[in-house]
Structures are given as C-alpha cells and as structure tokens.
PDB file of N, CA, C and O in Angstrom:
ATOM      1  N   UNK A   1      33.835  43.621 -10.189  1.00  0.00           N
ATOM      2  CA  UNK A   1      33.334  42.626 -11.106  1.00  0.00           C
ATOM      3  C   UNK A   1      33.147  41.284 -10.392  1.00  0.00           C
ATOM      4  O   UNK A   1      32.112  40.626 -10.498  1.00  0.00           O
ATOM      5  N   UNK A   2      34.116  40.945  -9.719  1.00  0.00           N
ATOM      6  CA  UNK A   2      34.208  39.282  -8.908  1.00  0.00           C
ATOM      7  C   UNK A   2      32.820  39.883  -8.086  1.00  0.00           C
ATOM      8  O   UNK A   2      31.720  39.330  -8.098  1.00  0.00           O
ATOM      9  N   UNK A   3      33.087  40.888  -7.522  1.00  0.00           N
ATOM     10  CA  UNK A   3      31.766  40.939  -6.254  1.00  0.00           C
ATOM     11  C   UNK A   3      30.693  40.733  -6.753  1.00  0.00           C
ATOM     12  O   UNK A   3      30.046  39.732  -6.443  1.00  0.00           O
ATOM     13  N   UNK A   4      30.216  41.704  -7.717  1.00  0.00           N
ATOM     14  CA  UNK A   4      29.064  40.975  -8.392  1.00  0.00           C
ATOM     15  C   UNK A   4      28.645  39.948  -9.108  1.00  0.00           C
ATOM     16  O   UNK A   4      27.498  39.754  -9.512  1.00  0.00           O
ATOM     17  N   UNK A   5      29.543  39.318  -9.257  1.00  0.00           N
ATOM     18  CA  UNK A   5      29.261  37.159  -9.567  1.00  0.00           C
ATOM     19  C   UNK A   5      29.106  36.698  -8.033  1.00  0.00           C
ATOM     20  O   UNK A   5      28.109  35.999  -7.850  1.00  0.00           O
ATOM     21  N   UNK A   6      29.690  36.884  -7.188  1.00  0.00           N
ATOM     22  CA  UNK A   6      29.850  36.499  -6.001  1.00  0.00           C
ATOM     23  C   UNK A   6      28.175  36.541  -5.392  1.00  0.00           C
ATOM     24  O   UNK A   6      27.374  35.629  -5.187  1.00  0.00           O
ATOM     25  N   UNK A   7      28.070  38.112  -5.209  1.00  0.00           N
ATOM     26  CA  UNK A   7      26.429  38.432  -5.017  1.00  0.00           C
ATOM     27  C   UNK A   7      25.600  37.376  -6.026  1.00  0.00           C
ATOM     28  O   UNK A   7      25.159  36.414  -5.396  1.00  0.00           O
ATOM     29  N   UNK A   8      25.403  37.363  -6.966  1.00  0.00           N
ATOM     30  CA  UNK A   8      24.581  36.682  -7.569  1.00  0.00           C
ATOM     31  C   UNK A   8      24.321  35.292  -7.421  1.00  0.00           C
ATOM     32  O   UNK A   8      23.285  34.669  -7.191  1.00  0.00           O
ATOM     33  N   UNK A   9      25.411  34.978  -7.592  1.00  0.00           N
ATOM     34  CA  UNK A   9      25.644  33.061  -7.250  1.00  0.00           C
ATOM     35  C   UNK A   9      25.169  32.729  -5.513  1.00  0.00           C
ATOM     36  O   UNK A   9      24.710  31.635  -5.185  1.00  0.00           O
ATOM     37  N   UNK A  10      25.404  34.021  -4.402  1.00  0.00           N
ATOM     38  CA  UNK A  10      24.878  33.794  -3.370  1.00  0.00           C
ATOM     39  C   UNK A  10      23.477  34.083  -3.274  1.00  0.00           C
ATOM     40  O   UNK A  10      22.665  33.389  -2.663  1.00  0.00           O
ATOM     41  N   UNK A  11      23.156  35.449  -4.089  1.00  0.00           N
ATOM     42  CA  UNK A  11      21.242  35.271  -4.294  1.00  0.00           C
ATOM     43  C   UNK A  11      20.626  34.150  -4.492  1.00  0.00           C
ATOM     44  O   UNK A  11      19.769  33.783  -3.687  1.00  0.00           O
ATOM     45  N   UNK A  12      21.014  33.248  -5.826  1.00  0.00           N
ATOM     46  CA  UNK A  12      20.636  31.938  -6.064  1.00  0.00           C
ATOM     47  C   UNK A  12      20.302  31.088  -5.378  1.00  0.00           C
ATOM     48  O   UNK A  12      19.229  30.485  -5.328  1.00  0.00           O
ATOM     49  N   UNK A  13      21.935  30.906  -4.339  1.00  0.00           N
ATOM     50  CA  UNK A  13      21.859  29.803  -3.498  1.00  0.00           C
ATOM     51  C   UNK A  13      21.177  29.709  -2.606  1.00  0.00           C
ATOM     52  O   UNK A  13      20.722  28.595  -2.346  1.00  0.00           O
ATOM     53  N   UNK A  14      20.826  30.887  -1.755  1.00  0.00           N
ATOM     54  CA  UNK A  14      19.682  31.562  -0.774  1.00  0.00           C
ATOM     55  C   UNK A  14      18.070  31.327  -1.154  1.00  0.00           C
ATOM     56  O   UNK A  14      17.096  31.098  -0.437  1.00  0.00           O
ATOM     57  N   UNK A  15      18.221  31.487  -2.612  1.00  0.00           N
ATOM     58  CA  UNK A  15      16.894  31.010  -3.091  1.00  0.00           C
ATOM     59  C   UNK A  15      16.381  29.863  -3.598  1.00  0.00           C
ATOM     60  O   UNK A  15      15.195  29.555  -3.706  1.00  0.00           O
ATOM     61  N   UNK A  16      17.300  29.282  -3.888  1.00  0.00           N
ATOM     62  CA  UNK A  16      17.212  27.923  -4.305  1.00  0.00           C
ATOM     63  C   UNK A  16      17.299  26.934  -2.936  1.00  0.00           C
ATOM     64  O   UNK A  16      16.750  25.835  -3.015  1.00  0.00           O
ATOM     65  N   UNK A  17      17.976  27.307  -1.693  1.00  0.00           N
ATOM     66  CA  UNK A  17      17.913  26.697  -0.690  1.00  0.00           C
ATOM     67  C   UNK A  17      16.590  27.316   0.175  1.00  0.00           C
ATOM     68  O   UNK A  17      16.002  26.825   1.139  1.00  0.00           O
ATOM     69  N   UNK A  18      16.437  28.136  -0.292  1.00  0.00           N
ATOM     70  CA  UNK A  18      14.755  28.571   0.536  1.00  0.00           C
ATOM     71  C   UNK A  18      13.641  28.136   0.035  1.00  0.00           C
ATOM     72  O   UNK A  18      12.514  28.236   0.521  1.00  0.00           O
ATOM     73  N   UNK A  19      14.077  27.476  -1.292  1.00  0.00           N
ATOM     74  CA  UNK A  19      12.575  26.666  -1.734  1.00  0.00           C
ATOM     75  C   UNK A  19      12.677  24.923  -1.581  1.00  0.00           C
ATOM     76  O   UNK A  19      11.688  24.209  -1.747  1.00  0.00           O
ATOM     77  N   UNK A  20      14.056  24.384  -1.235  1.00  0.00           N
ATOM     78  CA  UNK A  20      13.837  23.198  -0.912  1.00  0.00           C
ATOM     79  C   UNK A  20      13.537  23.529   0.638  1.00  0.00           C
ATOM     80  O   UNK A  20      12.865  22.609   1.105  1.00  0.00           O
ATOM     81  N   UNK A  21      13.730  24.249   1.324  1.00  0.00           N
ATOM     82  CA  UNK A  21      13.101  24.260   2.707  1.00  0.00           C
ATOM     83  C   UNK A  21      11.858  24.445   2.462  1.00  0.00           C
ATOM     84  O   UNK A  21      11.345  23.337   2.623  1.00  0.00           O
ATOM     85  N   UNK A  22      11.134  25.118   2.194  1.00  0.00           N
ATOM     86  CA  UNK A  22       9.949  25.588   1.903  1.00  0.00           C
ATOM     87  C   UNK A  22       9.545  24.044   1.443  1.00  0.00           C
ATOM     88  O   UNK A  22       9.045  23.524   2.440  1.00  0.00           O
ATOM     89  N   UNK A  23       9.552  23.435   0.736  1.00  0.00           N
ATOM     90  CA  UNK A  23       8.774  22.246  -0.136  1.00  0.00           C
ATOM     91  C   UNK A  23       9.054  21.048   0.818  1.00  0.00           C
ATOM     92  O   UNK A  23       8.217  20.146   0.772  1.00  0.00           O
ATOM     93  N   UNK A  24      10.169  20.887   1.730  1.00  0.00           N
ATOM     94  CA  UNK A  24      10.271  20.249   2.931  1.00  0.00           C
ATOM     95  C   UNK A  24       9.598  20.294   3.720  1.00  0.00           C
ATOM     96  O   UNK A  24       9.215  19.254   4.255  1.00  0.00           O
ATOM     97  N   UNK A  25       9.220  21.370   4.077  1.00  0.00           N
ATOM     98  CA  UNK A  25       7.928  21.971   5.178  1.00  0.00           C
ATOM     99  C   UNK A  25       6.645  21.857   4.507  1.00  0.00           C
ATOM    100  O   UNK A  25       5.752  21.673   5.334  1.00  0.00           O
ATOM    101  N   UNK A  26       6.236  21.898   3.333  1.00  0.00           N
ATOM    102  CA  UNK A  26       5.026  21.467   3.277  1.00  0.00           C
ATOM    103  C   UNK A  26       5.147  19.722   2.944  1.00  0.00           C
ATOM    104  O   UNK A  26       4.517  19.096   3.796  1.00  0.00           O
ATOM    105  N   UNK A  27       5.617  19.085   2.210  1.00  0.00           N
ATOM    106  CA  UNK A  27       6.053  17.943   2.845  1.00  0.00           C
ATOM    107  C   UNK A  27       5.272  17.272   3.921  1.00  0.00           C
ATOM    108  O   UNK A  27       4.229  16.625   4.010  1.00  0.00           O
ATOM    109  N   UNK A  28       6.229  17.706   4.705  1.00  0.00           N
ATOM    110  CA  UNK A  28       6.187  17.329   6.155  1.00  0.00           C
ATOM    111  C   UNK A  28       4.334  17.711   6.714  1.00  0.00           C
ATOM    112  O   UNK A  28       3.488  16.822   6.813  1.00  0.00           O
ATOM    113  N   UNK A  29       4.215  18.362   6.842  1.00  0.00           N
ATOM    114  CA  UNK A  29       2.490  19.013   6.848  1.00  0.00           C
ATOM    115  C   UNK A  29       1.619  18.132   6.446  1.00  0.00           C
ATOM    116  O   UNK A  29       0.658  17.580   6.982  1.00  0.00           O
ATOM    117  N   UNK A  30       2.283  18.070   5.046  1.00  0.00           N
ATOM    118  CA  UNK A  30       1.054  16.897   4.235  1.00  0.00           C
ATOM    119  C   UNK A  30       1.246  15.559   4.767  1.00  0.00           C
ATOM    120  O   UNK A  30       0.195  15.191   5.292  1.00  0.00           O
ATOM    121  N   UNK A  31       2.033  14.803   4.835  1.00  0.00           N
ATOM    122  CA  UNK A  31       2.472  13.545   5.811  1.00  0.00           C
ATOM    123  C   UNK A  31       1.400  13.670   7.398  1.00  0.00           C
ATOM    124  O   UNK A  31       0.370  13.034   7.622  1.00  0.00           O
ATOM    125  N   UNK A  32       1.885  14.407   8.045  1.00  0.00           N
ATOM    126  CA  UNK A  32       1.383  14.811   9.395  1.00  0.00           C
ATOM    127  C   UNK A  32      -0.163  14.856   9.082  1.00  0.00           C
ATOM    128  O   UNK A  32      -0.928  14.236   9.821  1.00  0.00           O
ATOM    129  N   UNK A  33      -0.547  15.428   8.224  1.00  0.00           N
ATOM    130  CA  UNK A  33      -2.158  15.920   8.002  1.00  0.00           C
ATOM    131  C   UNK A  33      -2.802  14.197   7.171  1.00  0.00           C
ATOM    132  O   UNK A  33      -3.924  13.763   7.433  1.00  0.00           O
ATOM    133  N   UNK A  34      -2.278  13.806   6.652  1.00  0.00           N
ATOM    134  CA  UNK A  34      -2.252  12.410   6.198  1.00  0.00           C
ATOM    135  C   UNK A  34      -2.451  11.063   7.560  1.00  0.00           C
ATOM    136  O   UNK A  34      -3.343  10.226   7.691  1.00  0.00           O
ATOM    137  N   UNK A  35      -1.373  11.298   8.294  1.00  0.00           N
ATOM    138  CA  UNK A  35      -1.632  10.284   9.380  1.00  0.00           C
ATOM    139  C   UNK A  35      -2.334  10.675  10.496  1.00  0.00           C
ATOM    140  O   UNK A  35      -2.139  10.237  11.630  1.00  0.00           O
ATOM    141  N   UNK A  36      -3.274  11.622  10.129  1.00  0.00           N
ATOM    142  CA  UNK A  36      -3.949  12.235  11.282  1.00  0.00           C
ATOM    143  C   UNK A  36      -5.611  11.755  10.676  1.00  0.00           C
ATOM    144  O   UNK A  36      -6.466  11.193  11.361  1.00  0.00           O
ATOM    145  N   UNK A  37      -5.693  12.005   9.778  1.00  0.00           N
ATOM    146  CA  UNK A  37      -6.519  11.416   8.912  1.00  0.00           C
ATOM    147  C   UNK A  37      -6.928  10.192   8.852  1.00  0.00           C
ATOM    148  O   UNK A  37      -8.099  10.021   9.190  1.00  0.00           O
ATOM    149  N   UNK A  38      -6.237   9.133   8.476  1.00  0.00           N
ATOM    150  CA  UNK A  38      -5.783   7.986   8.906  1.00  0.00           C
ATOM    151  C   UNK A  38      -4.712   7.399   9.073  1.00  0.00           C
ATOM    152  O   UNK A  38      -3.781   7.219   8.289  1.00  0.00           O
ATOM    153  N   UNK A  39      -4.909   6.966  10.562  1.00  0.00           N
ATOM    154  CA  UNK A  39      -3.730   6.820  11.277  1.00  0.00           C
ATOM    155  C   UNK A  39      -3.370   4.787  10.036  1.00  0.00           C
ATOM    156  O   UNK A  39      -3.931   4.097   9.185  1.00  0.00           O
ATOM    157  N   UNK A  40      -2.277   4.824  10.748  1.00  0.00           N
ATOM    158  CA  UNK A  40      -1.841   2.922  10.427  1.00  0.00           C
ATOM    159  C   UNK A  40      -2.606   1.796  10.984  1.00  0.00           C
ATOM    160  O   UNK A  40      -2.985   1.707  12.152  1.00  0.00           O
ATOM    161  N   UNK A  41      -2.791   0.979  10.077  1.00  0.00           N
ATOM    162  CA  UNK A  41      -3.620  -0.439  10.592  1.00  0.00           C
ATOM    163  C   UNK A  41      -2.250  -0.836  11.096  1.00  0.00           C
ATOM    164  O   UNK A  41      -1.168  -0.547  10.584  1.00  0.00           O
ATOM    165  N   UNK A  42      -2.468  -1.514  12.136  1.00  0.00           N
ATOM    166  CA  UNK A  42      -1.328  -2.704  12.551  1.00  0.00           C
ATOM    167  C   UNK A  42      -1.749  -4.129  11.925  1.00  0.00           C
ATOM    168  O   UNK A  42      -2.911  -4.392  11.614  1.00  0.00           O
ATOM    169  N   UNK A  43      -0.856  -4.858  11.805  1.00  0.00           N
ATOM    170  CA  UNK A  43      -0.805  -5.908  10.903  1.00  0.00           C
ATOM    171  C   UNK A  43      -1.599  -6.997  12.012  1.00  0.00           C
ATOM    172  O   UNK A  43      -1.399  -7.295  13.189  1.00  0.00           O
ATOM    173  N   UNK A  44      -2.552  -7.391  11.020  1.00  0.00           N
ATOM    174  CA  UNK A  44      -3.325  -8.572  12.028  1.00  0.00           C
ATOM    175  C   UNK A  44      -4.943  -8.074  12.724  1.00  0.00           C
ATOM    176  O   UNK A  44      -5.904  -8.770  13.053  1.00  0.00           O
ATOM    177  N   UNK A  45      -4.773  -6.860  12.759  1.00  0.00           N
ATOM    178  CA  UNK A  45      -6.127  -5.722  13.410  1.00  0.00           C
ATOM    179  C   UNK A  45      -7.016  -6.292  12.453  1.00  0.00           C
ATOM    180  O   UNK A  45      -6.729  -7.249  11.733  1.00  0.00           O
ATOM    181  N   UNK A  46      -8.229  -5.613  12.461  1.00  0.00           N
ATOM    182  CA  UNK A  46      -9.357  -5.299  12.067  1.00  0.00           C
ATOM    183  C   UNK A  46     -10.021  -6.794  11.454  1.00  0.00           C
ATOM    184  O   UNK A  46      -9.860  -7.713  12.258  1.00  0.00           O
ATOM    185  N   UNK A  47     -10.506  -7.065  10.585  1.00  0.00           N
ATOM    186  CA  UNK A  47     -10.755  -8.053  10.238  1.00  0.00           C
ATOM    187  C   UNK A  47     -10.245  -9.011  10.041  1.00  0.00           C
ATOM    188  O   UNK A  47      -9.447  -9.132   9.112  1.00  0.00           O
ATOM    189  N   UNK A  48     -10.584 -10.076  10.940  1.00  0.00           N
ATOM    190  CA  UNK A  48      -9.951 -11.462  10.893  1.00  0.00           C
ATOM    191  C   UNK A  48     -10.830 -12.955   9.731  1.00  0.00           C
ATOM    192  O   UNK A  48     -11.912 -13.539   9.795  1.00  0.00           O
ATOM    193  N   UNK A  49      -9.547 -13.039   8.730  1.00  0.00           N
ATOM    194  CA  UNK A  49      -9.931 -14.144   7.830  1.00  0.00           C
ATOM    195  C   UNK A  49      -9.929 -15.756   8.147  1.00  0.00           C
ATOM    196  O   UNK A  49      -8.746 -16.089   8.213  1.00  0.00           O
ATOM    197  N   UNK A  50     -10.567 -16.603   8.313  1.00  0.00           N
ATOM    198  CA  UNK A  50     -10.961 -17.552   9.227  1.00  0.00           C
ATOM    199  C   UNK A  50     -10.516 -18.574   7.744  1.00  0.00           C
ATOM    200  O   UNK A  50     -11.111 -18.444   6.674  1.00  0.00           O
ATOM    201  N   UNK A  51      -9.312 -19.619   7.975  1.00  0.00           N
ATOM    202  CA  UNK A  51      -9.412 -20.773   7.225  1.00  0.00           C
ATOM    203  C   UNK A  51     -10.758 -21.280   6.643  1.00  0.00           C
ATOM    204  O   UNK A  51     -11.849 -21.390   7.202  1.00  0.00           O
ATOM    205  N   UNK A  52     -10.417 -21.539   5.464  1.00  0.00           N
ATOM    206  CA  UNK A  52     -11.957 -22.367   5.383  1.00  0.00           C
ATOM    207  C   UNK A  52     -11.449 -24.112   4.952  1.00  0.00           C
ATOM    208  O   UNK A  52     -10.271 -24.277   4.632  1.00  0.00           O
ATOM    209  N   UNK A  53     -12.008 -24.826   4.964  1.00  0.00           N
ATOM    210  CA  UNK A  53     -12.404 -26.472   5.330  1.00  0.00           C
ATOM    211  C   UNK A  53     -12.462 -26.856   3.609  1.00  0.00           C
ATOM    212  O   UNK A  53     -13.442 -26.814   2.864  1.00  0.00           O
ATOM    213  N   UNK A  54     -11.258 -27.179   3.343  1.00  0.00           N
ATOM    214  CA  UNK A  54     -11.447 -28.116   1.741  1.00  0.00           C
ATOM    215  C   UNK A  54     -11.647 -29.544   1.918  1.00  0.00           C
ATOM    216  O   UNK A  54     -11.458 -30.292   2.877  1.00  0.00           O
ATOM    217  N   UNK A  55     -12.120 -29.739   0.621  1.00  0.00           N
ATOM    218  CA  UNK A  55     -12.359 -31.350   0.433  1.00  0.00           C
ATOM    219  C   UNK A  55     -12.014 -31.674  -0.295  1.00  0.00           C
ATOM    220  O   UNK A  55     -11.743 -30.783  -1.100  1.00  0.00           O
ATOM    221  N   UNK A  56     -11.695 -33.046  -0.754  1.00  0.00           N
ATOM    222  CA  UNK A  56     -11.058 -33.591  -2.359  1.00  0.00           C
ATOM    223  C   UNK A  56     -11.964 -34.687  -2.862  1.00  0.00           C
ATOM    224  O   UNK A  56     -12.156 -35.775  -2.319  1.00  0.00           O
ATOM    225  N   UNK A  57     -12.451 -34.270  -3.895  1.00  0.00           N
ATOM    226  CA  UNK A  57     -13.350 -35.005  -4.682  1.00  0.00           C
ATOM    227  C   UNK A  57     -12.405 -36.532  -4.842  1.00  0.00           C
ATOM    228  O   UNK A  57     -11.267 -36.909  -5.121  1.00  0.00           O
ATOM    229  N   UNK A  58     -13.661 -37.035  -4.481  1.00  0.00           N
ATOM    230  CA  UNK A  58     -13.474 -38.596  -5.058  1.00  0.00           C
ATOM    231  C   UNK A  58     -13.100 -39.241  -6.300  1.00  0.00           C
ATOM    232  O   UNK A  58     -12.705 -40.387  -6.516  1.00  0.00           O
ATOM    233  N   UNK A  59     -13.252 -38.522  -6.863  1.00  0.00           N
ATOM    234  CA  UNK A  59     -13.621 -38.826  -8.601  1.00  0.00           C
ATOM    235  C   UNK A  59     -12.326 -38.374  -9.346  1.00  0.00           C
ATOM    236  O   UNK A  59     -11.511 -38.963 -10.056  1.00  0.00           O
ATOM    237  N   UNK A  60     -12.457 -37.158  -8.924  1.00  0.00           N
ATOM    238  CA  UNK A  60     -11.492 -36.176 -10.095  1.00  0.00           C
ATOM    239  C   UNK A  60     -10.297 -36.030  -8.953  1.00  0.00           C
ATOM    240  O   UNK A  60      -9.425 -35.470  -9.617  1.00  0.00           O
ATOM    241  N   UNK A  61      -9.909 -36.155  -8.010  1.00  0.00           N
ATOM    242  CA  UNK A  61      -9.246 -35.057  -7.394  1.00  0.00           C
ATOM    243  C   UNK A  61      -8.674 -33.962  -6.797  1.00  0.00           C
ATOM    244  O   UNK A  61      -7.653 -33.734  -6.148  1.00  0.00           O
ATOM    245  N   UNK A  62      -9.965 -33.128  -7.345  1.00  0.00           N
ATOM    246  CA  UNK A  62      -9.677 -31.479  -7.152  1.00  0.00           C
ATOM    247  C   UNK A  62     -10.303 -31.566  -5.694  1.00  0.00           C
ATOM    248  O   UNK A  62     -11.089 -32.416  -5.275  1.00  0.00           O
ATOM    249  N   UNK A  63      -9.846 -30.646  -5.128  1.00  0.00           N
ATOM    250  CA  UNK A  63      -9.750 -29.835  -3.799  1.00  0.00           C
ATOM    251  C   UNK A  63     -10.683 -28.700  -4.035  1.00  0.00           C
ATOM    252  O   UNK A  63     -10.211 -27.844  -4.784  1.00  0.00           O
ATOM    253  N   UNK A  64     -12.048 -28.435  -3.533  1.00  0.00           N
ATOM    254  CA  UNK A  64     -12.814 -27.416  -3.569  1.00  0.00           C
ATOM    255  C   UNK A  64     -13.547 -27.538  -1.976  1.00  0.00           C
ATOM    256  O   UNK A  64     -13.839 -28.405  -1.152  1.00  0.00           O
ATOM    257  N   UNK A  65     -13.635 -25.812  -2.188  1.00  0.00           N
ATOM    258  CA  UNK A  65     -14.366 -25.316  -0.682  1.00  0.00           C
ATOM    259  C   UNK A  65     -15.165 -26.073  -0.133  1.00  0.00           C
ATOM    260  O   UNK A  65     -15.992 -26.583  -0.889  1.00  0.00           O
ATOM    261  N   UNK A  66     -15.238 -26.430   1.313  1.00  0.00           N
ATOM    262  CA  UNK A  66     -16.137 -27.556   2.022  1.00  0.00           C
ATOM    263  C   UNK A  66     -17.843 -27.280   1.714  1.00  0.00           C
ATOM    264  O   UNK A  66     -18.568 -28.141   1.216  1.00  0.00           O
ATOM    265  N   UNK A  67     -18.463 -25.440   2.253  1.00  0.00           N
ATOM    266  CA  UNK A  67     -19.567 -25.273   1.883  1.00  0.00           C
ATOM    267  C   UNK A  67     -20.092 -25.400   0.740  1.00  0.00           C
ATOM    268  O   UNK A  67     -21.256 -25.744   0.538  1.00  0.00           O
ATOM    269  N   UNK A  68     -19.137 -25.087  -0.226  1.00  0.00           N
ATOM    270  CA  UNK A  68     -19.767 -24.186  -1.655  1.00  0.00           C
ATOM    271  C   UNK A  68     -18.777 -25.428  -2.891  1.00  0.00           C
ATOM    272  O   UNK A  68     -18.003 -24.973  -3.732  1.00  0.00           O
ATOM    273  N   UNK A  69     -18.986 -26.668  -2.761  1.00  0.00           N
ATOM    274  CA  UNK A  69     -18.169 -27.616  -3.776  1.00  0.00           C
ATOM    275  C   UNK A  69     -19.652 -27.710  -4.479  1.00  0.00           C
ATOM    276  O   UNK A  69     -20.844 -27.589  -4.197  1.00  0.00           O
ATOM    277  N   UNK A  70     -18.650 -28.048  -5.748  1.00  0.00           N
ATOM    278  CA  UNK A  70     -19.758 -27.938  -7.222  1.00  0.00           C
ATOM    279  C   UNK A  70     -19.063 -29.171  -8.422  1.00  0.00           C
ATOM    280  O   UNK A  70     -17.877 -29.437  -8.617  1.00  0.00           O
ATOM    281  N   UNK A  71     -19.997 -29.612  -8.922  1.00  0.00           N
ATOM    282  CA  UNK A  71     -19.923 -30.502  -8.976  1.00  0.00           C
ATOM    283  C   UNK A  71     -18.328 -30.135 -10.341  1.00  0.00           C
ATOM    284  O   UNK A  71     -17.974 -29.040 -10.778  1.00  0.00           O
ATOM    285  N   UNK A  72     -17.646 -31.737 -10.691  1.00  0.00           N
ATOM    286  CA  UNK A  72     -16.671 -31.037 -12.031  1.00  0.00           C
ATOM    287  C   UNK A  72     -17.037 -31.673 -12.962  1.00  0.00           C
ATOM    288  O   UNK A  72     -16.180 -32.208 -13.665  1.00  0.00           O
ATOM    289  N   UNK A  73     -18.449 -31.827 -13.275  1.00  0.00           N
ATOM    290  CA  UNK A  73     -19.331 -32.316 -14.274  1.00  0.00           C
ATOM    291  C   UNK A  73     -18.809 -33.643 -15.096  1.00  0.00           C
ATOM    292  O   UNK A  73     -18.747 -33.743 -16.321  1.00  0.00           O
ATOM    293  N   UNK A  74     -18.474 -34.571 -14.186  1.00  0.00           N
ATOM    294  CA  UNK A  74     -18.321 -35.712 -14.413  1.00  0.00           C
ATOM    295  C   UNK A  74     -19.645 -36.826 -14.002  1.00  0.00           C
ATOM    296  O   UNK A  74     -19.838 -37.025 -12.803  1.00  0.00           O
ATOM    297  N   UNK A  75     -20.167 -37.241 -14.602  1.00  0.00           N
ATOM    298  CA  UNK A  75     -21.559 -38.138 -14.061  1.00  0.00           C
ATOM    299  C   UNK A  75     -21.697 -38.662 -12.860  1.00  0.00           C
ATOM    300  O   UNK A  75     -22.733 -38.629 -12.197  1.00  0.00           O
ATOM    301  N   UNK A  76     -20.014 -39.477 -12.341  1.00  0.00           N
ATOM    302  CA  UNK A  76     -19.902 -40.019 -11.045  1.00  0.00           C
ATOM    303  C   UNK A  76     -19.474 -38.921 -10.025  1.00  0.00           C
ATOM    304  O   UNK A  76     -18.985 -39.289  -8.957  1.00  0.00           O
ATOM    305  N   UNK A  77     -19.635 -37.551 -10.300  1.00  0.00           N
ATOM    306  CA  UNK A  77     -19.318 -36.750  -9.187  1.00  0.00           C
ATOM    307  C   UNK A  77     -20.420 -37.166  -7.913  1.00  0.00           C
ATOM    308  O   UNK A  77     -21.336 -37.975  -8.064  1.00  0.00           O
ATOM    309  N   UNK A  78     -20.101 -36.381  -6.547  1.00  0.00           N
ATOM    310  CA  UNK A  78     -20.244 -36.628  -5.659  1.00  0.00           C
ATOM    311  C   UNK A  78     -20.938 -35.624  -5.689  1.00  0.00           C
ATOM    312  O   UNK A  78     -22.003 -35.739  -5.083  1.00  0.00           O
ATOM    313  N   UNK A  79     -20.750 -34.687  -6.155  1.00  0.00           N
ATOM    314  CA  UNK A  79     -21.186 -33.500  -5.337  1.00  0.00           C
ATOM    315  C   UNK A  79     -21.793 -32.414  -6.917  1.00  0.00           C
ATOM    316  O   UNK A  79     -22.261 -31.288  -6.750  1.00  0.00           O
TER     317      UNK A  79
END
C-alpha cells in the first residue's frame, strides 16, 4: 500500500519537474531567438538628438523654440 503512494507521488514529481524543464528550455530558445533578431541598442547609439536654441519673449515671458516661435497673441508680440 505505502509503495504505491510512494510510486505515484514520485510519477508526479518526475512529471511535474519535466515540464518546468521543458518550459525552461523553450524559454530560453525564445530569449536567444529574440536577441538574435534584434540584438540591444546601447544607450546613446543610433540617433543623436541635438539641443535646440530657446528664446524668451519680450512681452510675455514664455520661452519658445528659436526656429519655430509663434507669436502669444498679444499685439506687442515680437514675433
């Protein structure tokens, strides 16, 4: 009687530990097949964002982009 609880509870464990291996290993696969795919940007690579040049309105105060300032629809704006 003990032997056969014994057997059983060790079937389980055999199988229940053969499917977290199993799901570990594909896991792992999918990761690997993932950074193969695309690999990592390193920080700072690829496109570089260039400060841009603010200005501060005369009038109002506000701080807007050097190229592209618009006016803040005040009559005495500058811009």
């Amino acid at each position: 009687m003990f032997g056969k609880i014994l057997l059983t509870v060790a079937v389980i464990a055999i199988i229940w530990f053969g499917f977290r291996y199993l799901s570990r290993l594909a896991e792992l696969r999918r990761r690997d097949q993932a950074d193969r795919v695309a690999p990592p940007r390193k920080p700072g690579a690829g496109t570089s964002t260039e400060a841009e040049t603010m200005v501060e309105c005369r009038v109002c105060g506000t701080w807007q982009p050097g190229r592209t300032a618009r006016s803040c629809g005040r009559a005495d704006c500058p811009y």
